[in-house]
C-alpha positions in Angstrom: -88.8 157.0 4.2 -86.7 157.5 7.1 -84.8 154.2 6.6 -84.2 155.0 2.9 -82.9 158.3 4.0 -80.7 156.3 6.5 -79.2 154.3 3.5 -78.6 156.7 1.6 -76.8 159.1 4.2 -74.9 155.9 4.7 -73.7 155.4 1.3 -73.2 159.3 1.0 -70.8 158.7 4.1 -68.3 156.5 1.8 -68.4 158.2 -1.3 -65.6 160.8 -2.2 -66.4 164.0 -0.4 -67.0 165.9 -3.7 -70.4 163.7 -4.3 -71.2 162.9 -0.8 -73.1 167.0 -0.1 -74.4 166.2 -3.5 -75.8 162.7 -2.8 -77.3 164.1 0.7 -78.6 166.8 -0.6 -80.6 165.7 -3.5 -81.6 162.9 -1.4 -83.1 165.4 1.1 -84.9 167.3 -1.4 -86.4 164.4 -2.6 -87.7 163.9 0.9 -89.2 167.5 1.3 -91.2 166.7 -2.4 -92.3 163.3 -1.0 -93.9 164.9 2.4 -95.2 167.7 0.3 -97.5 165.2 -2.2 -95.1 165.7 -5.1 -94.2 161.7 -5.2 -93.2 162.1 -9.0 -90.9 165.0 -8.3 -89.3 163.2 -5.1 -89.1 160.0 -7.6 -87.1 162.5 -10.1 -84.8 164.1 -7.3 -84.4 160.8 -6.2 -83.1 159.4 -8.9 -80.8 162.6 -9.6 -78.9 161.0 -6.0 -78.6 157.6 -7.6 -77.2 159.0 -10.5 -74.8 160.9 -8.6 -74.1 158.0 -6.3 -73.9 155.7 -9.4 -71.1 157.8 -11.3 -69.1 158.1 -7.8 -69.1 154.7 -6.5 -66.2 152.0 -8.3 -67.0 149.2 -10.7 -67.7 146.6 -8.7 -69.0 142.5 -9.7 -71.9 141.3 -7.7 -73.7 138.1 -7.3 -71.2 135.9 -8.9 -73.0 132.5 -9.8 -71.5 129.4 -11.7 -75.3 128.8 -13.7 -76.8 126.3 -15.5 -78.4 128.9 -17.5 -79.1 132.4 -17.4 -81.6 134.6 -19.6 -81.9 138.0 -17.5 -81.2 139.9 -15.0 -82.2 137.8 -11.8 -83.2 135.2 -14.1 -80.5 132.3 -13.9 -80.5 128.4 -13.0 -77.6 128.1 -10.5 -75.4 125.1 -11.3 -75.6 122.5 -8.1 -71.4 122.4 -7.6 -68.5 123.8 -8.9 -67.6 120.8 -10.9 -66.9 120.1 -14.2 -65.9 117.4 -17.2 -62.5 117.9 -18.9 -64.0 120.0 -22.1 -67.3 121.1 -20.2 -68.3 125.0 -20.6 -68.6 126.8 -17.5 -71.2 129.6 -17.6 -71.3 132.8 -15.3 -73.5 134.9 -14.1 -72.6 138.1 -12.5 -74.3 142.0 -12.3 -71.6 144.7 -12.7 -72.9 147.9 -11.0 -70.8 151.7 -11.1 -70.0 151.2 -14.6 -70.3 154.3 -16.9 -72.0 155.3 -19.8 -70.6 156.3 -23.4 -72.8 156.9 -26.6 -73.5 154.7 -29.7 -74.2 158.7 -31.7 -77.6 157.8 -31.8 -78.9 159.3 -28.6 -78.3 156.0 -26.8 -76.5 156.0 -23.7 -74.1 152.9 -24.4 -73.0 150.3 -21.4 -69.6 148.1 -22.5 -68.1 146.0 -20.4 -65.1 143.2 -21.2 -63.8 140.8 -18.6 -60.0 139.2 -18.7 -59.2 135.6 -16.9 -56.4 134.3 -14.9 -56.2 130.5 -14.1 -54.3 129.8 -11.3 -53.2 126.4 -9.8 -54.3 125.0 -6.5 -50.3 125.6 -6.0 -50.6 128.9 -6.2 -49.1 128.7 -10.0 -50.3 131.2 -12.6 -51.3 129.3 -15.9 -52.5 131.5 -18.2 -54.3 135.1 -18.9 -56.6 135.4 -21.4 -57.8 139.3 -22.0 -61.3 139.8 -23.4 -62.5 136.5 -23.3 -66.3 138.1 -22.5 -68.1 141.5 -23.6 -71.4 143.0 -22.9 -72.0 145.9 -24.8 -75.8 147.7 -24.2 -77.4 150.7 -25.9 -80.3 152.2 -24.3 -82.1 155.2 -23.6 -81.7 155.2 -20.3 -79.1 154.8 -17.7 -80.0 151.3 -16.5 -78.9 149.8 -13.8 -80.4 146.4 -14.0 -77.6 144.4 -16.0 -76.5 141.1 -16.1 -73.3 139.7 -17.9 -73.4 136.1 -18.9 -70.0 135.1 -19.5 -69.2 131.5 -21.2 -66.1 130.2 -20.7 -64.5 127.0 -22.2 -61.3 126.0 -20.5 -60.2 123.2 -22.5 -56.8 121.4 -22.0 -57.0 121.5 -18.2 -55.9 118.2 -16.4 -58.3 117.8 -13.2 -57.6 119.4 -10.4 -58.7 122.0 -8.4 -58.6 126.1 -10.2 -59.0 129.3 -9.1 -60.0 132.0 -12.2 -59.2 135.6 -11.4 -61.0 137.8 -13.2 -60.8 141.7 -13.7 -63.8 143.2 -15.4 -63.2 146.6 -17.5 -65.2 149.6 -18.0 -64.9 150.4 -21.9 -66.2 153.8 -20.9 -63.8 155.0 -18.0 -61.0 153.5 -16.5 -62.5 152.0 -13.4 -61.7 148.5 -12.9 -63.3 145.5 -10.8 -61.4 141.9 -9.7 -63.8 139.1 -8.7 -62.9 135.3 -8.4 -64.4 132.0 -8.4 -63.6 128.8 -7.6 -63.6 125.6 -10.4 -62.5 122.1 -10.0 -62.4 119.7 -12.9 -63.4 116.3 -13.0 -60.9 112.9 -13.9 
């Protein structure tokens, strides 16, 4: 316990201030319930610091993978390079995290997410932006945190060469914004 304590003070540390006692301190009662023999109440309180951690912390992008194929969260067939035949469709895998959560108005929490692209030359020349070219929209009862985004992309009319995308993932349900990038090279 002490070492999840330790992570957790350590996220708490670079949080805003505001959320930081609030992280800390929920964290800690969850401790004092777990020492107690009240696992299910520590698991509760617990959560309660996620929460507040999750809804402080920025959108971020993570675990980025050019895939074969991907089905679920975790559950993907990374692709074995980066490069692809004029025409091909590249396929991503990514998990957002620090998204928020609106409401479809049936007592769903509701998770939408949209991604714009930005091809960019080996030259450092902007080619093109594309906005929306991927969505993930989720209604659930609960405030998951498990998600994956497949995101299909065809990028036709490219001569070969060597591409840099630039992507900036939005947050249909706050304004918090998150840039990732990946590399692409396509074939002669």
């Amino acid at each position: 316990m002490k070492s999840i304590m330790a992570v957790l003070m350590a996220l708490a540390i670079s949080t805003p201030c505001a959320f930081a006692g609030e992280i800390s301190d929920r964290a800690t009662e969850a401790e004092k319930l777990l020492q107690s023999g009240d696992g299910a109440g520590a698991l509760d309180k617990f959560r309660s610091a996620e929460e507040a951690f999750w809804q402080a912390m920025p959108l971020a992008v993570q675990n980025v993978k050019q895939v074969d194929s991907a089905s679920g969260f975790g559950i993907y067939s990374e692709r074995a390079n980066h490069i692809y035949k004029p025409g091909e469709k590249i396929v991503l895998y990514m998990e957002p995290v620090g998204y928020g959560y609106g409401s479809d108005g049936l007592g769903n929490s509701m998770i939408a997410l949209s991604v714009d692209i930005t091809v960019v030359s080996a030259a450092g020349e902007t080619l093109g932006t594309s906005e929306k070219v991927g969505r993930v929209q989720v209604a659930s009862r609960s405030h998951n945190r498990e998600l994956f985004f497949k995101l299909d992309l065809s990028l036709d009319g490219l001569p070969p060469g060597k591409y840099r995308c630039d992507f900036l993932m939005h947050d249909e349900n706050s304004n918090k914004t998150a840039p990732f990038t990946t590399d692409i090279e396509i074939a002669s």
